[in-house]
N, C-alpha and C positions, 0 to 999 in steps of 0.2 A: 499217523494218518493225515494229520492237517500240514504239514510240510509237502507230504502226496497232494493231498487238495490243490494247495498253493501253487506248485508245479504245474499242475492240469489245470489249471484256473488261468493261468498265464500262457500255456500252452494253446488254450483256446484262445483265450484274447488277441494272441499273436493271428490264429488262422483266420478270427471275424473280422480285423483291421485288412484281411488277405480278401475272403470272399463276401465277406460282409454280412453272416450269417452267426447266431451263437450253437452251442452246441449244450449238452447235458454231461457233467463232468463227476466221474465216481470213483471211490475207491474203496477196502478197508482197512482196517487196525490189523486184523487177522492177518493178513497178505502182505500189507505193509513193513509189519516185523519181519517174516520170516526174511522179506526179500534185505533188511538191517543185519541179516545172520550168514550172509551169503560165502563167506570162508568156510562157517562150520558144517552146512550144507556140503561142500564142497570136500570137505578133511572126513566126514562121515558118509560118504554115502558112496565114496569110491574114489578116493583118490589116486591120482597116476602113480606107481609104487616107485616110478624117479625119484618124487619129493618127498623129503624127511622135515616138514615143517617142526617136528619135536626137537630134532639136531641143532635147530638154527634155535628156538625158545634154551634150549641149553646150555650156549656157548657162554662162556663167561664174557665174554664183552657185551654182552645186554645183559643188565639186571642189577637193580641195587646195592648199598655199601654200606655198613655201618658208620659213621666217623668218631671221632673220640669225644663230641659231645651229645653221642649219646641221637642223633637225627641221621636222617639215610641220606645219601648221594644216589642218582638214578644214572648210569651210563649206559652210552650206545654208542659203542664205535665198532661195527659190523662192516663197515665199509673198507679194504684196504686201503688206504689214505689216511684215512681219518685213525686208525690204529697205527702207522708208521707213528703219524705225529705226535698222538700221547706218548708213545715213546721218546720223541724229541723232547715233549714240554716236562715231562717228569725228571728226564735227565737231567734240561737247566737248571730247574729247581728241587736239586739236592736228594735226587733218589738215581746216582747212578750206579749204587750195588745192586737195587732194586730191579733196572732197565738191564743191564746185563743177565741178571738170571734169567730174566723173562724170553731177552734174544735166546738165547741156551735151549730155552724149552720150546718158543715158538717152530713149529716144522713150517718148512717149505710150502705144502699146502694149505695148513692155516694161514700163512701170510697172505695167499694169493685171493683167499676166502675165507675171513673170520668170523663170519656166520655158521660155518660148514667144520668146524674145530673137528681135525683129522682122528681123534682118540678122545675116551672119557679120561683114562689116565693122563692124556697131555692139559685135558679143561680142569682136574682137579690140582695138577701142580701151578698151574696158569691164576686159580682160585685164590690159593694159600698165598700165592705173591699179591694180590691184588687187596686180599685182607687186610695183609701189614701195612699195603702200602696207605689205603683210606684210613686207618685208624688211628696215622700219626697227623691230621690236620678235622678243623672243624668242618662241618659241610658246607657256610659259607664259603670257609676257606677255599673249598675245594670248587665248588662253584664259580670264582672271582678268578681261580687260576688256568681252569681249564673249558670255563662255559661259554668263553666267547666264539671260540674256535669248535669246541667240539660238546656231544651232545654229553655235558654231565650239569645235574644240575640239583639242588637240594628240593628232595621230596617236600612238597606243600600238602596244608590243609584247602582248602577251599576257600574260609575266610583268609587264610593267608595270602591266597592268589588273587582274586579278589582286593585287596588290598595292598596287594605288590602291584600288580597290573595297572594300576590306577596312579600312582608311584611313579611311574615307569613311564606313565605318558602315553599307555595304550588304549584301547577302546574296547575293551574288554566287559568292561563292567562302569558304571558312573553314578555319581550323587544326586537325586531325585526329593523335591521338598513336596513331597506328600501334602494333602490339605486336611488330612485324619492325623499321617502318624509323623509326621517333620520326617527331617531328612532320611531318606532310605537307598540303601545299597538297591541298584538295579541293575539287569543285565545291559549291555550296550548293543548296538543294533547288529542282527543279523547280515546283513551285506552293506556294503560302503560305497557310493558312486560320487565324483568328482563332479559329476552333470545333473545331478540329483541329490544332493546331500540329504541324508536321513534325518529326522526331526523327531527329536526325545522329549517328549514333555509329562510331568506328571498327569494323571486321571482328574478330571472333573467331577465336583460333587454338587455340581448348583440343579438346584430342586427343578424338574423338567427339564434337565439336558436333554436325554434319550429322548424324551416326546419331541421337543424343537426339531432334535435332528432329523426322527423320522419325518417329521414333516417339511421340512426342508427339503427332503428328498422325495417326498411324495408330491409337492409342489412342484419340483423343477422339471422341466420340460426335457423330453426326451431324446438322447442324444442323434445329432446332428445325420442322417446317412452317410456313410464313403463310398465312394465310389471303390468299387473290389476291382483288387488288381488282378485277380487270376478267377477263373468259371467258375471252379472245383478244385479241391484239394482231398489228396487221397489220403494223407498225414500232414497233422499241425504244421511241420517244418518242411514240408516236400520244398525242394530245391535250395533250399538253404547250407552250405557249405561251410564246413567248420574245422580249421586246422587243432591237432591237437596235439603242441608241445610237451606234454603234462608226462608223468611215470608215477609208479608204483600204484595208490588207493585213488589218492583223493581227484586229481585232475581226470585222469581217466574213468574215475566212477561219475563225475558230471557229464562227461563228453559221451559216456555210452550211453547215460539218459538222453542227451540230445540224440544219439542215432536212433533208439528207440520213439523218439517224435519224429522221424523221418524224416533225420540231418544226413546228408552226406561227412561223414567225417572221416579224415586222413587222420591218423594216430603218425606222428614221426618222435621216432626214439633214438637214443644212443645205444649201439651193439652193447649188448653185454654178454656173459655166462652164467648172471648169477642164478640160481638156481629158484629162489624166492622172489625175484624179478618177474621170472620165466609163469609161477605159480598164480600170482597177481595179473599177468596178463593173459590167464587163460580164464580170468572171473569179470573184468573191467574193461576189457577191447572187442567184447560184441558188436558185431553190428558195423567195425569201423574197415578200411582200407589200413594195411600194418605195414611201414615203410622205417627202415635205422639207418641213422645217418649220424656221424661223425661231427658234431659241427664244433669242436674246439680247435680245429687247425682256422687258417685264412681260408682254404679251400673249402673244406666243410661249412664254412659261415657263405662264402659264395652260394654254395649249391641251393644251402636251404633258403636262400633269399629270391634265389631261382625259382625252387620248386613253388615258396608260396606264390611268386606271381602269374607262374602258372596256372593255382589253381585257382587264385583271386577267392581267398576266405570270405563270406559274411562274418566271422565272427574265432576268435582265437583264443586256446587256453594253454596256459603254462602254469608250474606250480615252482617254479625256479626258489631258493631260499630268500633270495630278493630282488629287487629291480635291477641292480648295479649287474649283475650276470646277465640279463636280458640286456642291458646296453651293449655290455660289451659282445654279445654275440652279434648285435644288431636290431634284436627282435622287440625292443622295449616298445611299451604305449607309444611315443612319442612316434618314432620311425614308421612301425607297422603303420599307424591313423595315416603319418603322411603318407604312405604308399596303396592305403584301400582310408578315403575319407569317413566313408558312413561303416568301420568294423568295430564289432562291438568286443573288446577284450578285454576275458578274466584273468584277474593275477589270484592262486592261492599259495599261500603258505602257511608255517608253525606259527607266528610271533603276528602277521599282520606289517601294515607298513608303516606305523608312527611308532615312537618310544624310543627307547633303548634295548630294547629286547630283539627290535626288527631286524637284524644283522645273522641271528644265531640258527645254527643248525638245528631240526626241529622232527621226532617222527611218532608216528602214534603213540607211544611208549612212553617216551618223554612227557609228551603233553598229557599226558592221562598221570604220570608222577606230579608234573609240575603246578596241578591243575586240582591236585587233591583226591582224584578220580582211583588210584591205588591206594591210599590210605581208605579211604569208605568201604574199598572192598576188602581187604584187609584187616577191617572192622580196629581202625588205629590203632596197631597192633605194627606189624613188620610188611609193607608195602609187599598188596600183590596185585600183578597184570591182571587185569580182568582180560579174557582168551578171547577177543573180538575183537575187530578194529572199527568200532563203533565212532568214534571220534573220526577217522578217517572218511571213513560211508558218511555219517552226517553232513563236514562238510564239502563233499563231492555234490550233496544231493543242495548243499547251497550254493556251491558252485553255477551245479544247472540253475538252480532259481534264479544267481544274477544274470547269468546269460540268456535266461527268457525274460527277464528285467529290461536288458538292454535292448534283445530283438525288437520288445513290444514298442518303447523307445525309439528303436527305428524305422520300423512302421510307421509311428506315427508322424516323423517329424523329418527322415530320410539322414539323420546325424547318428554321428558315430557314439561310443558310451564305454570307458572304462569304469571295472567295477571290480570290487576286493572282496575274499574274506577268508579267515583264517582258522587251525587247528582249537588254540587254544579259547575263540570266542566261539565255539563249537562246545566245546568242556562246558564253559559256564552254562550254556544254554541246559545241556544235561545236567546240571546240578541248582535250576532255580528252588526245591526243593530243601535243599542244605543251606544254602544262600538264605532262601525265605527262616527257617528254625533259628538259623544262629541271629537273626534281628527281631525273631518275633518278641522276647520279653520288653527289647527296650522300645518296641513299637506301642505294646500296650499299655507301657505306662506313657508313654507321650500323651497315649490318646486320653488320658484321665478318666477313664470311665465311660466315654462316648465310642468306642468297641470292646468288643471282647471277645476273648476266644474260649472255644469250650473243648478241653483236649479227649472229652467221652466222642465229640463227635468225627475226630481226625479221623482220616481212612489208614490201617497199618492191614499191609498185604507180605507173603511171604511166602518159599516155596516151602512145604512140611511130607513127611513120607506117610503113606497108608501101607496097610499089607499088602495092596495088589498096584503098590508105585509112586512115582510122585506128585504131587497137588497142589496150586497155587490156592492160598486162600487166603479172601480179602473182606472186609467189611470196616464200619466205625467200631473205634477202640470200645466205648462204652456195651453196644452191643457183644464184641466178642466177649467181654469182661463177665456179662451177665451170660451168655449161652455156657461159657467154661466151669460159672456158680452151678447152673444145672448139672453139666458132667460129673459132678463132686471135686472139685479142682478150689483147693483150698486158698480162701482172698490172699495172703501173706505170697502165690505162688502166680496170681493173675497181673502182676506189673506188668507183663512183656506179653501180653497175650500170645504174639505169635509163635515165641518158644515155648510157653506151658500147651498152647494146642497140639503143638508137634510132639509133646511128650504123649499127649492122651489119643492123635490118631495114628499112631500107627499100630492100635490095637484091634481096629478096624480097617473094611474095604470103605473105599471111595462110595460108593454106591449107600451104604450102610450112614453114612455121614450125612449126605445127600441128605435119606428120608429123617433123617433125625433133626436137619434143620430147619423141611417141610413140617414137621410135626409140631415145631415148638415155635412155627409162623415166621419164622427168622430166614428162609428162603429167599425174600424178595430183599433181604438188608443184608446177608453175609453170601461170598459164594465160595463153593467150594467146584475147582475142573479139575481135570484130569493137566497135568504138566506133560507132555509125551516129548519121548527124547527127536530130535531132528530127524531120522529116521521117520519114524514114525508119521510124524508130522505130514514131510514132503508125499509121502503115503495117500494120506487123507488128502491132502489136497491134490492130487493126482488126480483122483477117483471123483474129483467136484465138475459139476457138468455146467456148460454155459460160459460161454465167448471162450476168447484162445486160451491153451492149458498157460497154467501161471508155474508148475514144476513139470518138467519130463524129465524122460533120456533121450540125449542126442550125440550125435555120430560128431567128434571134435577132431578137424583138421589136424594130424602129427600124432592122436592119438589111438592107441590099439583098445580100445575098451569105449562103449560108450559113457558119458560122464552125464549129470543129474544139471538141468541147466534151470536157473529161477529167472522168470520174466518181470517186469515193470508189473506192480499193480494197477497202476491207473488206467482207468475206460472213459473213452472218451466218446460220445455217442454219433458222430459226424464224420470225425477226422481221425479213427483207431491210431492207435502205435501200432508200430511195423512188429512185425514179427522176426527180427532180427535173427541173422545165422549165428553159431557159436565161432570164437574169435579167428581168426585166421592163424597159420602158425608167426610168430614173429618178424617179422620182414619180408612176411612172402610179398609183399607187392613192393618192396623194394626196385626192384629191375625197372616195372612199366613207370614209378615215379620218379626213381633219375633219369629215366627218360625224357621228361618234362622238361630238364636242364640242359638235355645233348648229352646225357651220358649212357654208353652203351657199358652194360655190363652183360654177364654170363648167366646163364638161366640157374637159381637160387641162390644168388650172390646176394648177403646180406641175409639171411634168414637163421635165425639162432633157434634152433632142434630143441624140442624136451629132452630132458634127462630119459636114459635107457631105463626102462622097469628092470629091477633086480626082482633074483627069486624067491616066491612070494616068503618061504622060510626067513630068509636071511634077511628081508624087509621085514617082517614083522618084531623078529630078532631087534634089529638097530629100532625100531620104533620105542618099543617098550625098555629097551636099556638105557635111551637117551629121553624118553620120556619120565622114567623111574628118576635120572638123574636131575630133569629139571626139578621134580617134585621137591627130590630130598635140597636143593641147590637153593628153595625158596623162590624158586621165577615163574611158576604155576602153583 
């Protein structure tokens, strides 16, 4: 919810420095999440039966490796290229009986598509080779030999990334001298700007800070009038133009939030076919103009240097793996500024831009290995995907926040603002939690007795089943410890509160639990909801009355079925978000934007189709066989 704030917070600021008026800016937790869940929304509630998202979770080129000491390696080479070349690097170094089997078994259409593995029989011989091949080196090992180039990398803890990152030169995470507990691991800043450098400083504990400040601020005189540059504005960003270089989650999940502040935004892609490409862009490019273009040839870099001067960006997003790709196509910070002075442009990627790290190929997966975020869920145990691309979605939704960073920025001061931020300083962010536990002991004792922590008061929450479904419940450990004493739940059995209560309520309904902890006054300190599957959910909130729906069904350009679309939470009382259409098909507006350059093309030239629904039997059929296999495969 406070990332939403923060968004709508800056979104208005952006439209007061415009008309010179504030607004009332809202959101919630409730609507917040679900819109954090917007894959699973999409895979449950009706998806186009082209897509086999379980095929692609399957393929043995994603998913972790054992090595022979005993720690996992995380791989992702789903891309053709990127799967040629572990072929090449394996060969050099000493597994070319290994690379020959594999040619042997590899078919034709898994080469062209290694997310899309043509047979379970071809993914299980493909498996067995891949075994032998990780279990004759360390995961270092294996890390140092193929992680520069490609996405394999040794699964981490958190404190280990954390402490690698820091190593590495990155900004990930940094060292803080506390004035209670001496030096302490702290997350590093959320976005990064060249023309605003972020400033980390430990917390204040001098006696009256808070009061001085308030009053500081209640002293200071009130800021200055501007003169508004426009009457009215009928959204945040009306007129504001924004190129969107970006593909797959994260670049285009920022730039849809700008369109939904009411950006004009050009989405320009590279053709593909992939299929999971195609799926992504029918969750993340509402709202935009959808235009592919080529631009690895000379020609293709002309055009698109074309198109943007045509359409003269406010502000540009890429999520290139680094700057050095953006030079070379032309489109780097440096170029772009000199060609539109005051354009505010975001670079995101996996690694960020300083380290050693910043080089490497990087995708949700990876970074949720690398980052510790599979081991937790995995309960450190054998690395598993958590099914969401949360890490992805996050930082997209930071993406938007530095490009309403920057807009606000240019409002004020008519200068341009490059601004960064990346997958894996996303990770930490979701795990201050884990981060905080593994330094709590050696904080307490720094602090000699001047804090303390009391572990009856921690909050432990968790989902548990009743007879009539599933139930998040949460409260302070001491409190469950004593409600579970009442149940008859014997002390030697109440450590772990939230596994002995899952043992005792599924003996009962939801409802039943309810009055039992109204009864024993425990109501206003533990709670116990209803967990409802995404179904459900998008349901209930369908049916909630008041400003524009946050879930429907709507009618999706390319597609024969209507599909289940989730809106922006944010309200903003002045200047609403647009109500945005559902995405266009891929390149439909290809034709009128090469036309910006002087290039005539053919009417649907450039627009890449959904996949054909197959029939619903034989789709359900491959779902659950290549769903069964990811299970047993350990990749879900």
């Amino acid at each position: 919810m406070f990332p939403a704030l923060r968004r709508g917070v800056l979104a208005a600021l952006v439209a007061r420095e415009r008309t010179g008026r504030g607004q009332r800016v809202a959101t919630t937790l409730y609507h917040a999440n679900l819109f954090a869940q917007i894959l699973q929304v999409l895979t449950k509630t009706g998806v186009p039966r082209g897509f086999l998202p379980l095929k692609m979770i399957g393929t043995p080129f994603m998913g972790s490796w054992l090595c022979c000491d005993g720690r996992y390696v995380y791989l992702h080479i789903t891309l053709p290229a990127h799967n040629a070349r572990i072929l090449e690097l394996l060969e050099e170094h000493g597994h070319a009986e290994e690379v020959r089997r594999l040619r042997a078994v590899l078919s034709p259409a898994t080469q062209r598509d290694p997310s899309q593995v043509k047979s379970i029989a071809e993914a299980k011989k493909l498996r067995r080779i891949y075994e032998r091949i990780f279990l004759t080196r360390s995961a270092d090992d294996w890390e140092a030999l193929l992680g520069k180039e490609l996405c394999c990398i040794k699964v981490r803890t958190i404190d280990e990334w954390v402490r690698d990152s820091i190593a590495a030169g990155m900004s990930d995470a940094c060292e803080l001298e506390d004035p209670l507990f001496g030096p302490l691991l702290a997350p590093g800043p959320a976005v990064s700007s060249a023309e605003r450098p972020p400033r980390l400083a430990p917390r204040r504990l001098e006696p009256g800070a808070l009061e001085a400040l308030l009053a500081r601020w209640e002293a200071a005189p009130p800021p200055a009038e501007r003169p508004a540059t426009v009457a009215a504005l009928a959204h945040p960003l009306e007129g504001i133009r924004v190129l969107d270089l970006s593909r797959v989650i994260a670049g285009p999940c920022a730039a849809r939030v700008l369109a939904e502040l009411g950006a004009d935004v050009l989405s320009l892609q590279s053709p593909t076919g992939l299929d999971w490409a195609l799926s992504f862009h029918l969750l993340f490019n509402a709202g935009k103009r959808s235009a592919t273009l080529d631009s690895t040839s000379d020609e293709g870099k002309r055009k698109l240097l074309a198109i943007a001067d045509a359409f003269a960006p406010h502000a540009l997003i890429q999520n290139y793996r680094h700057l050095e790709i953006s030079r070379a196509i032309g489109v780097d910070p440096e170029a772009m500024r000199a060609r539109f002075p005051g354009l505010v442009y975001t670079h995101l990627n996996a690694y960020g831009n300083q380290g050693v790290w910043r080089d490497r190929p990087g995708f949700e997966q990876v970074v949720q290995a690398v980052s510790g975020i599979q081991l937790t869920y995995g309960r450190g145990e054998r690395p598993r995907l958590l099914p969401t691309p949360v890490i992805d979605i996050g930082s997209g939704l930071l993406g938007a926040f530095a490009t309403l960073l920057g807009l606000y920025h240019r409002e004020r001061t008519g200068e341009g603002f490059f601004a960064t931020t990346h997958l894996t300083r996303m990770a930490v962010l979701f795990q201050l939690e884990f981060i905080a536990r593994g330094q709590r002991e050696r904080c307490l004792a720094r602090a000699e007795g001047r804090a303390r922590f009391e572990p009856g008061r921690e909050i432990v929450a968790g989902i548990v089943k009743t007879r009539d479904g599933r139930a998040c419940l949460a409260g302070p450990r001491a409190e469950l410890v004593r409600c579970l004493g009442a149940l008859g739940v014997e002390e030697r059995e109440r450590g772990d509160p939230i596994a002995a209560a899952a043992r005792v309520l599924r003996r009962g309904r939801l409802a039943e639990w309810q009055e039992s902890l109204a009864r024993q006054g425990l109501a206003e300190r533990i709670g116990i909801i209803a967990a409802p599957r995404i179904r459900r959910l998008c349901d209930e909130i369908r049916g909630e009355a008041g400003g524009p729906p946050l879930v429907r069904k709507r009618a999706y350009p390319g597609c024969a079925v209507p599909l289940t679309f989730v809106g922006n939470p944010l309200r903003l009382s002045r200047t609403p978000l647009v109500e945005v259409a559902p995405p266009p098909l891929r390149g439909q507006h290809t034709r009128e934007v090469l036309a910006l350059c002087g290039e005539e093309l053919p009417e649907g030239a450039g627009v890449s189709p959904y996949p054909k629904n197959k029939p619903l039997l034989l789709w359900l059929l491959t779902v659950l066989r290549w769903g069964y296999f990811a299970w047993r495969s350990g990749n879900i």
